[in-house]
ChimeraX commands (.cxc) that place a marker at each C-alpha (Angstrom):
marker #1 position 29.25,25.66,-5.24 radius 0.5
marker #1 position 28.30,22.21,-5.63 radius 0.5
marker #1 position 24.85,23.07,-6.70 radius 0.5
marker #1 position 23.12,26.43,-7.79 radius 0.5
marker #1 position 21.33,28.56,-5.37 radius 0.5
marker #1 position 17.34,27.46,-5.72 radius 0.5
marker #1 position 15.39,30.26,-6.21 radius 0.5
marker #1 position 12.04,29.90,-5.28 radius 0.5
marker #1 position 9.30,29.24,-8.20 radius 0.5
marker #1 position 8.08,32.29,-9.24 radius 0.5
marker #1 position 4.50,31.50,-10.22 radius 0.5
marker #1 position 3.07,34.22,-13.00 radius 0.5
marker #1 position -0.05,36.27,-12.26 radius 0.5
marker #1 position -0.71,37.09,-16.29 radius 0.5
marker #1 position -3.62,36.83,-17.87 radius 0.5
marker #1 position -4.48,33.59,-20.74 radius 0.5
marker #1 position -6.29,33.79,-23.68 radius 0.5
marker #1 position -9.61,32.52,-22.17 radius 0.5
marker #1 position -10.57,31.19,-25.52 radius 0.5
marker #1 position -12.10,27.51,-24.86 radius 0.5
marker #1 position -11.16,28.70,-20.98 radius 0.5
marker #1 position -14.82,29.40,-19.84 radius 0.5
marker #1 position -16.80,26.69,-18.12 radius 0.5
marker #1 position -20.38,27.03,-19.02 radius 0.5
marker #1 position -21.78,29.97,-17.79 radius 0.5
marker #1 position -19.02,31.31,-16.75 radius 0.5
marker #1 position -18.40,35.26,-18.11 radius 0.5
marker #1 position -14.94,36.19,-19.09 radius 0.5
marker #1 position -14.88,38.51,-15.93 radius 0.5
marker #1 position -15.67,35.24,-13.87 radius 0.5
marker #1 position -13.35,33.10,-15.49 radius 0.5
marker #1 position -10.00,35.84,-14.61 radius 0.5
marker #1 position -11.43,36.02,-11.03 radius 0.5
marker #1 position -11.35,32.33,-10.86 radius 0.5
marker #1 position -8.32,31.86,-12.76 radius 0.5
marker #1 position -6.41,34.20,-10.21 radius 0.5
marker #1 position -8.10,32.60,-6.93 radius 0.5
marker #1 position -6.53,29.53,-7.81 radius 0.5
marker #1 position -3.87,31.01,-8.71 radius 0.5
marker #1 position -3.59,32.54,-5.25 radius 0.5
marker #1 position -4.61,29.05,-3.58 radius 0.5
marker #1 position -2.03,27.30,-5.18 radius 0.5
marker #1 position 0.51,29.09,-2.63 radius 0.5
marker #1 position -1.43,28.20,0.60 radius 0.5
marker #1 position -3.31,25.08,-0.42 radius 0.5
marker #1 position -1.51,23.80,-3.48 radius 0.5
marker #1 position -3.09,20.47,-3.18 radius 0.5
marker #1 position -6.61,21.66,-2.67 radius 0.5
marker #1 position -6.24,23.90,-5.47 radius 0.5
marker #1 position -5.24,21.10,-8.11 radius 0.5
marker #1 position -8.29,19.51,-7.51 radius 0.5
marker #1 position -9.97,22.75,-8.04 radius 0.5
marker #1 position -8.08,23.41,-11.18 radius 0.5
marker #1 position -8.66,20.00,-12.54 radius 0.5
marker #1 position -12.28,19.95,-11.89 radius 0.5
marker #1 position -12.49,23.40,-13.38 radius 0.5
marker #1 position -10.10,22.01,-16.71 radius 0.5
marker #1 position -13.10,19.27,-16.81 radius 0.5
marker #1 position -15.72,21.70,-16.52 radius 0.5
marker #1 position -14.30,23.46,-19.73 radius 0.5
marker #1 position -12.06,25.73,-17.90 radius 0.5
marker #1 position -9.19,25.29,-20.74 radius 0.5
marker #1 position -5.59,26.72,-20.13 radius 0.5
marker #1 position -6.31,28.68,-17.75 radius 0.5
marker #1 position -7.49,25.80,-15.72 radius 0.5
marker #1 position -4.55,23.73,-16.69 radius 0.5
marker #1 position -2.06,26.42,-15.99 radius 0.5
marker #1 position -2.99,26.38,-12.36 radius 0.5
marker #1 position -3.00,22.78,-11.94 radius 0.5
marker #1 position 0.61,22.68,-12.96 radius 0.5
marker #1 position 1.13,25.75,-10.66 radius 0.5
marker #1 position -0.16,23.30,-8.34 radius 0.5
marker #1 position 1.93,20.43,-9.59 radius 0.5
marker #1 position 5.10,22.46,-9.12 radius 0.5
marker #1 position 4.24,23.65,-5.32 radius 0.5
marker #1 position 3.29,19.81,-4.24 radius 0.5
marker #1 position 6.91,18.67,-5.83 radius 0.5
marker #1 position 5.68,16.39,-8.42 radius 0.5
marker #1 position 8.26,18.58,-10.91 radius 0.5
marker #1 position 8.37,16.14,-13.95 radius 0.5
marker #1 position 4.79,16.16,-14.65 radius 0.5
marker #1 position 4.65,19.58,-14.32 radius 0.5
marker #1 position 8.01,20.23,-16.15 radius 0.5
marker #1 position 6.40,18.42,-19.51 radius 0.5
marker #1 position 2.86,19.71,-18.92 radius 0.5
marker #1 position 4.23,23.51,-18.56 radius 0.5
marker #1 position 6.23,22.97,-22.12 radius 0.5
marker #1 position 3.48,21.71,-23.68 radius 0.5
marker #1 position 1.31,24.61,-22.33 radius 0.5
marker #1 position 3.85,27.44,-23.88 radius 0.5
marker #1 position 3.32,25.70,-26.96 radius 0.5
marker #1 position -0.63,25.22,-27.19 radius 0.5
marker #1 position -1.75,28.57,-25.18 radius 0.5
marker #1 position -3.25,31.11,-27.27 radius 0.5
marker #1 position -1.31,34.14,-25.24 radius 0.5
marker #1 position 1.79,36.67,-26.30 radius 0.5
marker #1 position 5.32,35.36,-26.39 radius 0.5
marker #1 position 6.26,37.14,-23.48 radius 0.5
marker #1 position 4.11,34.84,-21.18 radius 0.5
marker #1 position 4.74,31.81,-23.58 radius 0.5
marker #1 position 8.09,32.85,-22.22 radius 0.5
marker #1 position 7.33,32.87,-18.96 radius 0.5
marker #1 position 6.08,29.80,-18.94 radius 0.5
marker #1 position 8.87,27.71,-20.47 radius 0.5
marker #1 position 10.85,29.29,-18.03 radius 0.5
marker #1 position 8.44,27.99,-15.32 radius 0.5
marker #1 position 9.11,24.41,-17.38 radius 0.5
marker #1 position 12.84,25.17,-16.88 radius 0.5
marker #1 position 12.71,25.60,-13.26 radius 0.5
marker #1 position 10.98,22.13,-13.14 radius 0.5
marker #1 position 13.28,20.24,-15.13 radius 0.5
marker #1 position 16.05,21.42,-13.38 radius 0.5
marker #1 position 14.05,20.36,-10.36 radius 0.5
marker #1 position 14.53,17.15,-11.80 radius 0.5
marker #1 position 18.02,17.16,-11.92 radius 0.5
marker #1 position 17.92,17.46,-15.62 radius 0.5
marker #1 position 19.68,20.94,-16.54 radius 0.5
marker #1 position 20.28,19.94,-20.07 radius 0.5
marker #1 position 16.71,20.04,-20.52 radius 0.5
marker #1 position 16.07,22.71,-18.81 radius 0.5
marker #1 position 18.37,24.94,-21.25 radius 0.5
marker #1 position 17.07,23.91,-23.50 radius 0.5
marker #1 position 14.30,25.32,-22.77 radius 0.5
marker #1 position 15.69,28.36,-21.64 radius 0.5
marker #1 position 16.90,28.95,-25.27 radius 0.5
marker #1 position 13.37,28.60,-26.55 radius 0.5
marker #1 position 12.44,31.33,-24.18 radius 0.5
marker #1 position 14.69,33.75,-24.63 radius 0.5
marker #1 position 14.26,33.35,-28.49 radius 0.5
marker #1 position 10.61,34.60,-27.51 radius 0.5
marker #1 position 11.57,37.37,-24.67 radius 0.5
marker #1 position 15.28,37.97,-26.04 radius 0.5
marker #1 position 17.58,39.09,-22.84 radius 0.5
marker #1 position 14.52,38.75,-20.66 radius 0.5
marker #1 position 16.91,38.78,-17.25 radius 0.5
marker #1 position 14.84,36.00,-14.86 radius 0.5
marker #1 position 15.14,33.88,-17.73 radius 0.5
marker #1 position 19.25,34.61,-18.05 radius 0.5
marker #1 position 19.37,34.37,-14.61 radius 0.5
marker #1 position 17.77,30.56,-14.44 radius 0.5
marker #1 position 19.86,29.47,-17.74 radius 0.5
marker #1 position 22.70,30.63,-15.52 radius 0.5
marker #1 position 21.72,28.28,-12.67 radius 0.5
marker #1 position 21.39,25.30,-15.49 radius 0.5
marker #1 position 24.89,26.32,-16.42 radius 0.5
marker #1 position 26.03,26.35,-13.10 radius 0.5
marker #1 position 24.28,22.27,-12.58 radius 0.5
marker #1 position 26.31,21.01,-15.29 radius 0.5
marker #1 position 29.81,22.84,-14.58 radius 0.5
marker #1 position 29.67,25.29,-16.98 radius 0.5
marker #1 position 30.64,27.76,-14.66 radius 0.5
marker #1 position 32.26,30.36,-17.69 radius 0.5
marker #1 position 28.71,30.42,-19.13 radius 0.5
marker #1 position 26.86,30.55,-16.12 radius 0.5
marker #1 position 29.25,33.49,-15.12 radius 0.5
marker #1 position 28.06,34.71,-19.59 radius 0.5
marker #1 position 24.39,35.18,-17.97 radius 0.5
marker #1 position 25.04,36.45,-15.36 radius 0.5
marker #1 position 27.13,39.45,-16.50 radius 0.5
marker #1 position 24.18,40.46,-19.21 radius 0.5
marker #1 position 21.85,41.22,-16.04 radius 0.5
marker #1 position 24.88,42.03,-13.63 radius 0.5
marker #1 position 26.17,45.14,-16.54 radius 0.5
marker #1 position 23.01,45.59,-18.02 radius 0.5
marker #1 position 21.78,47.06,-14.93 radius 0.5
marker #1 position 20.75,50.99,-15.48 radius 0.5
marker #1 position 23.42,53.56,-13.59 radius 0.5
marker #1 position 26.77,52.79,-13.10 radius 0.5
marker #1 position 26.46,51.76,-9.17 radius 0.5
marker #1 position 24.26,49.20,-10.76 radius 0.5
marker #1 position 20.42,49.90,-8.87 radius 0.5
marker #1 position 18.46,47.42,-10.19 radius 0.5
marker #1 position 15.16,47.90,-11.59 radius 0.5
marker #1 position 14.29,44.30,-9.74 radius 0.5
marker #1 position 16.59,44.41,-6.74 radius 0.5
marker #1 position 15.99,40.98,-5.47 radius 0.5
marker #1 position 17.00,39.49,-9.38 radius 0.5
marker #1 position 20.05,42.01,-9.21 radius 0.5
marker #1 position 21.23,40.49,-5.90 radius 0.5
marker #1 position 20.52,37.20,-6.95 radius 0.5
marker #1 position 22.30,37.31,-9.75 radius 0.5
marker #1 position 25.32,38.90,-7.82 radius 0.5
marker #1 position 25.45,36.12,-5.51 radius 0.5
marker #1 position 25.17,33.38,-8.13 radius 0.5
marker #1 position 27.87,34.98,-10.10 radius 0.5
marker #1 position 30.10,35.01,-7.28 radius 0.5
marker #1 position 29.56,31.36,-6.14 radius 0.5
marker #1 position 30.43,30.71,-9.82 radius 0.5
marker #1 position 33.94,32.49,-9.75 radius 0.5
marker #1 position 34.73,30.96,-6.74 radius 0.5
marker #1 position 34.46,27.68,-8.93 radius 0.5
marker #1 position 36.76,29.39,-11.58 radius 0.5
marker #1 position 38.65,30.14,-8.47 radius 0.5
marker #1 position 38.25,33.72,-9.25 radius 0.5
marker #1 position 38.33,34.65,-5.38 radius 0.5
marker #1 position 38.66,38.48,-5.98 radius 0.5
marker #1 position 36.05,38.58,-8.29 radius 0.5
marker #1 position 33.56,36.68,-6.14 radius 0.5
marker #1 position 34.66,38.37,-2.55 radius 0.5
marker #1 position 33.43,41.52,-5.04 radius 0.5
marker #1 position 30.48,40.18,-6.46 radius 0.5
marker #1 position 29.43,39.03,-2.79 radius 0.5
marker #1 position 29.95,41.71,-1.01 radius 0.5
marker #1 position 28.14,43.83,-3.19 radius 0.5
marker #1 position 25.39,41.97,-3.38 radius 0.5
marker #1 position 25.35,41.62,0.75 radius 0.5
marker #1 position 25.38,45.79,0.79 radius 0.5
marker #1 position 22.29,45.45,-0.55 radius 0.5
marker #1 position 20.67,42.54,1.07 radius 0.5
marker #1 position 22.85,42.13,4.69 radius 0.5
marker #1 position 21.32,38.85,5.31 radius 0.5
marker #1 position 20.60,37.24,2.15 radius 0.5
marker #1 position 21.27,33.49,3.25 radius 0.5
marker #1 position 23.14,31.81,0.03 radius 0.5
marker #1 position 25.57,35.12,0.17 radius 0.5
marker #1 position 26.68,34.95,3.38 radius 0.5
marker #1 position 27.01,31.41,3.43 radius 0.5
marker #1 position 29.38,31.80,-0.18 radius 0.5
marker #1 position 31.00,35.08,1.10 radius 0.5
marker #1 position 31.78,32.74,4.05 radius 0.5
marker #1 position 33.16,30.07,2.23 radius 0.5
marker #1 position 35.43,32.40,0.15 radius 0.5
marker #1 position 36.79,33.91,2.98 radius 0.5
marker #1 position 37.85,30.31,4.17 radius 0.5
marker #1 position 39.56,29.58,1.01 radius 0.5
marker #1 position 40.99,32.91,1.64 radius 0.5
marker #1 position 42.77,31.56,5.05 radius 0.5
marker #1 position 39.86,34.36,7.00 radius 0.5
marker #1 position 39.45,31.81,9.56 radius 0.5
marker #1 position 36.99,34.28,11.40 radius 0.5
marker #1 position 35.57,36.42,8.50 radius 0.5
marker #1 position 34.13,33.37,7.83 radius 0.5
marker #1 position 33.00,32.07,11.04 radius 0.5
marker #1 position 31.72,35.74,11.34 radius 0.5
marker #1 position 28.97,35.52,7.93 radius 0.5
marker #1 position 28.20,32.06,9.33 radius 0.5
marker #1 position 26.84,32.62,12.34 radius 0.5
marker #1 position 25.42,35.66,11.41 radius 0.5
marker #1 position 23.61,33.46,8.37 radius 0.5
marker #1 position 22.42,31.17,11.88 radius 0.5
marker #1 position 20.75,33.81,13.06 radius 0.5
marker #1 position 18.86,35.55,11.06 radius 0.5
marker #1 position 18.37,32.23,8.95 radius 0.5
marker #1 position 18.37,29.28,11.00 radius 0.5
marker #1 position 15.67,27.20,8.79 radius 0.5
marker #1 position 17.00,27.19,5.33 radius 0.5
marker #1 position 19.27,25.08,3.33 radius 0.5
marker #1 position 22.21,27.56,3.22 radius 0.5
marker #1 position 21.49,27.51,7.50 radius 0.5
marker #1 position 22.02,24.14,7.57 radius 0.5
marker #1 position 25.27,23.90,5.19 radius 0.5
marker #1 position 26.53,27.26,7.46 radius 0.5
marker #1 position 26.48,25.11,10.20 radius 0.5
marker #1 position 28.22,22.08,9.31 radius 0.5
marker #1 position 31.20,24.75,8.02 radius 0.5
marker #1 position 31.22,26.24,11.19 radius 0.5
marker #1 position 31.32,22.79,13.11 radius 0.5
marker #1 position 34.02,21.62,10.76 radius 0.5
marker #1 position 36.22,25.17,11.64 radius 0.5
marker #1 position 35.68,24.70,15.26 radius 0.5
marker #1 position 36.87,21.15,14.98 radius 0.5
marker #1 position 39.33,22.08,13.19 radius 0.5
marker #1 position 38.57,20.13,9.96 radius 0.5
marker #1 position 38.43,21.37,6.21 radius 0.5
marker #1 position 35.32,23.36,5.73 radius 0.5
marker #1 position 33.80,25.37,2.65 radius 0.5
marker #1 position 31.56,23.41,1.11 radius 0.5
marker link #1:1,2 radius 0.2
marker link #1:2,3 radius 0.2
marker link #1:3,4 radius 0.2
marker link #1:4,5 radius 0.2
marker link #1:5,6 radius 0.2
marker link #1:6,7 radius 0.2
marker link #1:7,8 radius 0.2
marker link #1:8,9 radius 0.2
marker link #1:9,10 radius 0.2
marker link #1:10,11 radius 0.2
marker link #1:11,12 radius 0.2
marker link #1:12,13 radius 0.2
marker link #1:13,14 radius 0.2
marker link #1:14,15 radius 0.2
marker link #1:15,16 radius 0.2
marker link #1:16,17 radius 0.2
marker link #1:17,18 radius 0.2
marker link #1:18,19 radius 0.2
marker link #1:19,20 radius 0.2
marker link #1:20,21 radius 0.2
marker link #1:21,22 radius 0.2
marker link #1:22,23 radius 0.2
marker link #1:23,24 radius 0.2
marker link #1:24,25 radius 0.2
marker link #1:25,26 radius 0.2
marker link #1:26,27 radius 0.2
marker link #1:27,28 radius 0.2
marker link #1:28,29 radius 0.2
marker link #1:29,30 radius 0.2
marker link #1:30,31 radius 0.2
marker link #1:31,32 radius 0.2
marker link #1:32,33 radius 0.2
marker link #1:33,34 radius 0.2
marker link #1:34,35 radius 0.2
marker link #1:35,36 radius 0.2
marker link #1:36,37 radius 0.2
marker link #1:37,38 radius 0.2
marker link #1:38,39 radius 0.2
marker link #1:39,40 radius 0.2
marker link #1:40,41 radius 0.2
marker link #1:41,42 radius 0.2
marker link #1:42,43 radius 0.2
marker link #1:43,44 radius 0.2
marker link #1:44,45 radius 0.2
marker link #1:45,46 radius 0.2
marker link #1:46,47 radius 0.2
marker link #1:47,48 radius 0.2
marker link #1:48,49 radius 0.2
marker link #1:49,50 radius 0.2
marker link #1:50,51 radius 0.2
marker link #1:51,52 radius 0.2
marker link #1:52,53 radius 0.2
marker link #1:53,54 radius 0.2
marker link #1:54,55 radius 0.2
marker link #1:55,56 radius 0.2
marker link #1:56,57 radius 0.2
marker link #1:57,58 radius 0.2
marker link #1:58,59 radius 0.2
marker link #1:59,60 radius 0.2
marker link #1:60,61 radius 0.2
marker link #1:61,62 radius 0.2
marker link #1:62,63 radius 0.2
marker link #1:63,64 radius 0.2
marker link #1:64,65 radius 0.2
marker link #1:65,66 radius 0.2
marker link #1:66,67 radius 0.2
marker link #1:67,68 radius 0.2
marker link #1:68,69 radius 0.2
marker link #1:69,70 radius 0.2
marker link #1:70,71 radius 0.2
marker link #1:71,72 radius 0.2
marker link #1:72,73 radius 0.2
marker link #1:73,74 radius 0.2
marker link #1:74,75 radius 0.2
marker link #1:75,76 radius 0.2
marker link #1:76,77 radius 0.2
marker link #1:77,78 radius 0.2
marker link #1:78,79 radius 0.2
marker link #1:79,80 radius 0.2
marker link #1:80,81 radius 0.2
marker link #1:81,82 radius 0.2
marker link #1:82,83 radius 0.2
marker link #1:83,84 radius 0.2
marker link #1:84,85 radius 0.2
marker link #1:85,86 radius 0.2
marker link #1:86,87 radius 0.2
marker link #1:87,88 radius 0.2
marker link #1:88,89 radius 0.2
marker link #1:89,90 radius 0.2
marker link #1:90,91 radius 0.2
marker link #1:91,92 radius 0.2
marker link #1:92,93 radius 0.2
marker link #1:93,94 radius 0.2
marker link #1:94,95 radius 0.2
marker link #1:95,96 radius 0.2
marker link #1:96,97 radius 0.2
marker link #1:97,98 radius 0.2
marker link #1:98,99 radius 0.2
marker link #1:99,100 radius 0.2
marker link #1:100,101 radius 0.2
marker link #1:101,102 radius 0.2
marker link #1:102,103 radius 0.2
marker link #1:103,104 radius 0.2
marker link #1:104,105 radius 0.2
marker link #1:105,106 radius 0.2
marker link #1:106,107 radius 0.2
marker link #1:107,108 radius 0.2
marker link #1:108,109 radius 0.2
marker link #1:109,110 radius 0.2
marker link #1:110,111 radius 0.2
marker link #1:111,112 radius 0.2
marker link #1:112,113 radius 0.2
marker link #1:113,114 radius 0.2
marker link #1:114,115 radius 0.2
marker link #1:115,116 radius 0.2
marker link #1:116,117 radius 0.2
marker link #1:117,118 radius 0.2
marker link #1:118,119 radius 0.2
marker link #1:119,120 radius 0.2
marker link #1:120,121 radius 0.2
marker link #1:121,122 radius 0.2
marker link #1:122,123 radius 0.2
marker link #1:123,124 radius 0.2
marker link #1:124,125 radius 0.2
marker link #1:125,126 radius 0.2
marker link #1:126,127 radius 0.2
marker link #1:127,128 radius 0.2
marker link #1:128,129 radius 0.2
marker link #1:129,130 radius 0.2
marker link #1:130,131 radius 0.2
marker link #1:131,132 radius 0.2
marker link #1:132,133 radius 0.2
marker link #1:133,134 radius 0.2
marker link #1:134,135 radius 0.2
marker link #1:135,136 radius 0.2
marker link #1:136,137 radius 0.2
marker link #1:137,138 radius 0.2
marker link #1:138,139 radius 0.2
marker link #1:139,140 radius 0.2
marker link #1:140,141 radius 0.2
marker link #1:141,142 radius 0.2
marker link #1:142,143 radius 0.2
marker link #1:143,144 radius 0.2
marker link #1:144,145 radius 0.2
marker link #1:145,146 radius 0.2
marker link #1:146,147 radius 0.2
marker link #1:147,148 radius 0.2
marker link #1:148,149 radius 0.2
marker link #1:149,150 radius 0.2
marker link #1:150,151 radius 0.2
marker link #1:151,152 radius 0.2
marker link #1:152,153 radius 0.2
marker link #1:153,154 radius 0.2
marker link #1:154,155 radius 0.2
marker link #1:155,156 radius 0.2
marker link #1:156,157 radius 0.2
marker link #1:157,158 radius 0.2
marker link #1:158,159 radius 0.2
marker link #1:159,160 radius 0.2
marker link #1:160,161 radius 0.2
marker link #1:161,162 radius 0.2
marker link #1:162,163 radius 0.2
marker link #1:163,164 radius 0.2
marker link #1:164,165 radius 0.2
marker link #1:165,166 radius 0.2
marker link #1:166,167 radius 0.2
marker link #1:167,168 radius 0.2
marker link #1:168,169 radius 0.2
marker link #1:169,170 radius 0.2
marker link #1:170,171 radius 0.2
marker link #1:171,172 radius 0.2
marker link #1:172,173 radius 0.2
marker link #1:173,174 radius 0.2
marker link #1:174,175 radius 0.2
marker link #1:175,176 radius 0.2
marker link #1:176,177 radius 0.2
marker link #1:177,178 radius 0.2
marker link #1:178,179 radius 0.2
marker link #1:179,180 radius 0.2
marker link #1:180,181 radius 0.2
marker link #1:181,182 radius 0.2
marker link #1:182,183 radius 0.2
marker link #1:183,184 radius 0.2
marker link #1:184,185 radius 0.2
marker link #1:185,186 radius 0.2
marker link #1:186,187 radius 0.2
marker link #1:187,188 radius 0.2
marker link #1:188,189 radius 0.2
marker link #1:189,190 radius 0.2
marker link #1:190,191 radius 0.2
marker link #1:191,192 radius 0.2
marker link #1:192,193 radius 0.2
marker link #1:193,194 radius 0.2
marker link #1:194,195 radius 0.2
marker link #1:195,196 radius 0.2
marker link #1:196,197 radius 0.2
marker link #1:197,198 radius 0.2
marker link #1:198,199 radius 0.2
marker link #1:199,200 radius 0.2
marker link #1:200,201 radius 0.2
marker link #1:201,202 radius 0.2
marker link #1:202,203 radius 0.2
marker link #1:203,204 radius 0.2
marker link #1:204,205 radius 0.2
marker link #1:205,206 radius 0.2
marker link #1:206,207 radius 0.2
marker link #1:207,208 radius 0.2
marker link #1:208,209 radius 0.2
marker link #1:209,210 radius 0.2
marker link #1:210,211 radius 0.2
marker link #1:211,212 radius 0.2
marker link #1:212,213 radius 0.2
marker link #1:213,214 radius 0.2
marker link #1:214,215 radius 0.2
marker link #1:215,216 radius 0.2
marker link #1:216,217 radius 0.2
marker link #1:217,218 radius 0.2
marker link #1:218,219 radius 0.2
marker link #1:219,220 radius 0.2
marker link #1:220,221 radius 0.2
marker link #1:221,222 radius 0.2
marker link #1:222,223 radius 0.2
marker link #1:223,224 radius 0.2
marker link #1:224,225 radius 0.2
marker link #1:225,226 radius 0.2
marker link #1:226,227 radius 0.2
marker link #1:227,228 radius 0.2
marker link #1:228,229 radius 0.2
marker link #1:229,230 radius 0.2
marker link #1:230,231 radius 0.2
marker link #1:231,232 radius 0.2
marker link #1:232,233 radius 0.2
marker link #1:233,234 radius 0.2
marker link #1:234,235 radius 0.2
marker link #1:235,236 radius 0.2
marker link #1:236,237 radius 0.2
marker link #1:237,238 radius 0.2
marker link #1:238,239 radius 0.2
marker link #1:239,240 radius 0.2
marker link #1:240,241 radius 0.2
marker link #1:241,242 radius 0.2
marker link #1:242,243 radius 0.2
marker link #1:243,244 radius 0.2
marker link #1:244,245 radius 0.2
marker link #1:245,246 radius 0.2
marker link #1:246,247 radius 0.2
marker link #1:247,248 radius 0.2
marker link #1:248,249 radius 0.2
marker link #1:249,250 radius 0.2
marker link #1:250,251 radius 0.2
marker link #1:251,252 radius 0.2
marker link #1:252,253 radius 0.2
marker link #1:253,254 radius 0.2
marker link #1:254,255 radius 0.2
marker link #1:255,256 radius 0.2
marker link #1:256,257 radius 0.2
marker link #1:257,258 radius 0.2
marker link #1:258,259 radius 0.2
marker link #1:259,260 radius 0.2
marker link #1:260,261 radius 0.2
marker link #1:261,262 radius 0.2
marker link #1:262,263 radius 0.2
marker link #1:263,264 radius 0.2
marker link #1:264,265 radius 0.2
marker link #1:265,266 radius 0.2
marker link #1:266,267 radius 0.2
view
């Protein structure tokens, strides 16, 4: 695993302290309906909805306001700006810990968007010393452990949400983190060359979700380590299927070009 899986920014429906967050007015009933619309813009028309949020911010419309146009920020790509505005946010907003939390783990995702992972755990330590063991927030520590090689500690993280899991088949109260965090874990023993414990981790996590795209396309790359010449070719394809326009597609399909050619692939 030369780089973590990317998990897609998770952007937090949660309610701000609207104090100062009210354009003139505005009721508190108006402000949380307009705080969620743009909210809810931001993932269809992020760039429309940063203007919104910044006129609203000028307007009066406070943290609320601000929170969406770094929402915004985030979805358009412009992750540095957003990485230091979120930060600052967690540390101004008048709102519990959990969702200061929340966002410095929103912050985190940026800066390691930026390819700064330092940073970003940083900041991940500052969260969980609000939300202690919170698991998204393990699970994207984990993935700045991974960024800087630190597979052990990576593989640390993951095991809290991995065995913390309730009932001993591990059913996840979040299935998508659980499998997540499955595959992750396994793509970091293969870098510990741990291939038993990652084939596990892997195909566990692939019982659950057949044709999640960053599992098959590690389960594949074990198995070619492994000398499975056609295992892998097998979770490949299958990734080329049902996947054809993502990252892990694209990475599937210069392995599989490299097998046929009969070149080193795995990577």
């Amino acid at each position: 695993m030369t780089r973590p899986i990317q998990m897609t920014t998770v952007i937090i429906l949660c309610a701000l302290s609207l104090t100062g967050g009210m354009a003139q007015g505005e009721t508190t009933l108006d402000a949380h309906m307009r705080y969620k619309a743009c909210m809810d813009k931001v993932q269809t028309h992020a760039e429309a909805a940063f203007d919104d949020a910044t006129t609203w911010e000028g307007l009066g419309g406070g943290y609320p306001a601000r929170h969406c146009a770094l929402a915004a920020l985030v979805k358009i790509g412009h992750y540095g700006e957003a990485a230091q505005g979120l930060e600052k946010l967690a540390d101004l907003v008048h709102a519990n810990k959990a969702f200061k939390a929340k966002l410095l783990m929103q912050s985190a995702r940026a800066w390691i968007a930026t390819d700064d992972p330092q940073h970003a755990a940083a900041v991940l330590d500052a969260a969980l010393t609000l939300s202690p063991g919170e698991p998204h927030i393990l699970l994207v520590r984990a993935q700045a452990f991974a960024l800087q090689g630190a597979y052990d500690q990576a593989v640390e993280n993951l095991s809290l949400i991995i065995e913390g899991a309730p009932g001993t088949d591990k059913t996840f109260v979040d299935a998508t983190l659980g499998v997540d965090a499955l595959v992750l874990r396994g793509a970091a023993y293969r870098q510990l060359d741990k291939k038993d414990l990652a084939l596990a981790d892997l195909d566990q996590a692939l019982s659950l979700d057949p044709n999640h795209p960053e599992g098959l396309l590690e389960r594949g790359i074990v198995h070619r380590l492994a000398g499975h010449n056609e295992a892998a070719r097998a979770d490949w394809k299958q990734l080329l299927d049902t996947a054809p326009k993502t990252d892990a597609a694209r990475a599937a399909a210069a392995n599989v070009h490299m097998l046929d050619s009969g070149l080193e692939g795995g990577e």
